[in-house]
C-alpha positions in Angstrom: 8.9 15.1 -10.8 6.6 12.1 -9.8 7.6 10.9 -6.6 6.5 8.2 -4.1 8.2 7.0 -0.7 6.5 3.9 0.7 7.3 3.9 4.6 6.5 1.6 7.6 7.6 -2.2 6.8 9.6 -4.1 8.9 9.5 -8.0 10.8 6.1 -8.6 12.6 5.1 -12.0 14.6 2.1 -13.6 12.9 -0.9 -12.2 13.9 0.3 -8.6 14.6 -0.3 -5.4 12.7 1.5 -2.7 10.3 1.0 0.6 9.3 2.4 1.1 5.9 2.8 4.9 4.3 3.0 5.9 0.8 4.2 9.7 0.7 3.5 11.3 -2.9 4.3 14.5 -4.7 5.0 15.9 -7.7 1.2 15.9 -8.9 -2.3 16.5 -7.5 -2.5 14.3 -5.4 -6.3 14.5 -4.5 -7.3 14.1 -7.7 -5.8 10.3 -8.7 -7.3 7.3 -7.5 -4.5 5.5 -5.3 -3.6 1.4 -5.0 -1.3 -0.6 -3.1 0.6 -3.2 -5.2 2.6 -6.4 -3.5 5.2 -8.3 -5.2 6.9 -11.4 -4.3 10.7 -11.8 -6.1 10.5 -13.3 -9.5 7.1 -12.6 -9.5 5.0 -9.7 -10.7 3.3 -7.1 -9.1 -0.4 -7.9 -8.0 -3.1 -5.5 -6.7 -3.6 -5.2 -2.9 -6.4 -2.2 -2.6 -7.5 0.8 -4.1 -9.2 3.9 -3.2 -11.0 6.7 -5.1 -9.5 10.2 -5.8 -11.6 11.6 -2.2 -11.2 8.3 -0.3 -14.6 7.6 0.1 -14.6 4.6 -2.3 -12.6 1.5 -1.6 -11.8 -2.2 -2.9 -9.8 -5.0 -1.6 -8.1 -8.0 -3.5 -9.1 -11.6 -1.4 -7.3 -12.6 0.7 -6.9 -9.5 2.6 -10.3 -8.2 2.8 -11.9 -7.7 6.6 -7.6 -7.2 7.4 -6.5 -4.5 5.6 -7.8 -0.9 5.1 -6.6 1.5 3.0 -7.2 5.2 3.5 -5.4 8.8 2.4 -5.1 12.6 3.9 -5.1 14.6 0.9 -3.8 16.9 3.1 -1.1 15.4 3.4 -0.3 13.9 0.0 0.1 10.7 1.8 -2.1 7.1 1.7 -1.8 4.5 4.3 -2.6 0.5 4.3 -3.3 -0.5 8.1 -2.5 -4.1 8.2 -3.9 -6.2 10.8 -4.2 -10.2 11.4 -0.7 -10.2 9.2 0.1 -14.0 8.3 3.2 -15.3 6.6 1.8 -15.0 3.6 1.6 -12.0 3.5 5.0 -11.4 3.6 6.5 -9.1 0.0 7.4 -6.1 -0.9 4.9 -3.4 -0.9 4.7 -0.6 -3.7 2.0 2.2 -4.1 0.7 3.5 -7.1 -1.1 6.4 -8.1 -3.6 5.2 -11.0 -2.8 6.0 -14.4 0.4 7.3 -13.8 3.7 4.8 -14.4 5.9 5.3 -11.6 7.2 3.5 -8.6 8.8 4.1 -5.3 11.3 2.1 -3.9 8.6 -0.3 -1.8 9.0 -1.4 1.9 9.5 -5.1 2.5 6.9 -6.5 4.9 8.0 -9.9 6.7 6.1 -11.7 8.6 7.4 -14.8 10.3 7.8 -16.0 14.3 
């Protein structure tokens, strides 16, 4: 059973930082190309960042490029999406999303506000 636990959101002053988690199992892991999704209520979900099956190939959605960085320990069946610089607009809920496969974890709500 596909399952993903996204981790690590919480209340930060502008201009501070976040580490979010996304801990997966139920498949391989290392072999699915990994995203970070955001979703404001009422809206749909929008791509944040993405990164290849070994983590060696990355892309960001403006306007968090230069902020954010994604990475994953295939080790550890786990990707992370260091937020830094946070602003107010980046405030949502956070999914993560293994490519090609159609499930979802619960999300963490980041909120950023002073």
């Amino acid at each position: 059973q596909v399952q993903l636990v996204e981790s690590g959101g919480g209340l930060v002053q502008p201009g501070g930082s976040l580490r979010l988690s996304c801990a997966a199992s139920g498949f391989t892991f290392s072999s699915y190309a990994m995203s970070w999704y955001r979703q404001a209520p009422g809206k749909e979900r929008v791509l944040v960042a993405i990164i290849n099956s070994a983590g060696g190939t990355t892309h960001y959605i403006h306007p968090v490029t230069g902020r954010f960085t994604i990475s994953r320990d295939n080790a550890k069946n786990t990707m992370y999406l260091q937020m830094n610089s946070l602003q107010a607009e980046d405030t949502d809920v956070y999914y993560c999303n293994a490519q090609g496969l159609n499930y979802w974890g619960q999300g963490t709500q980041v909120t950023v506000s002073s």
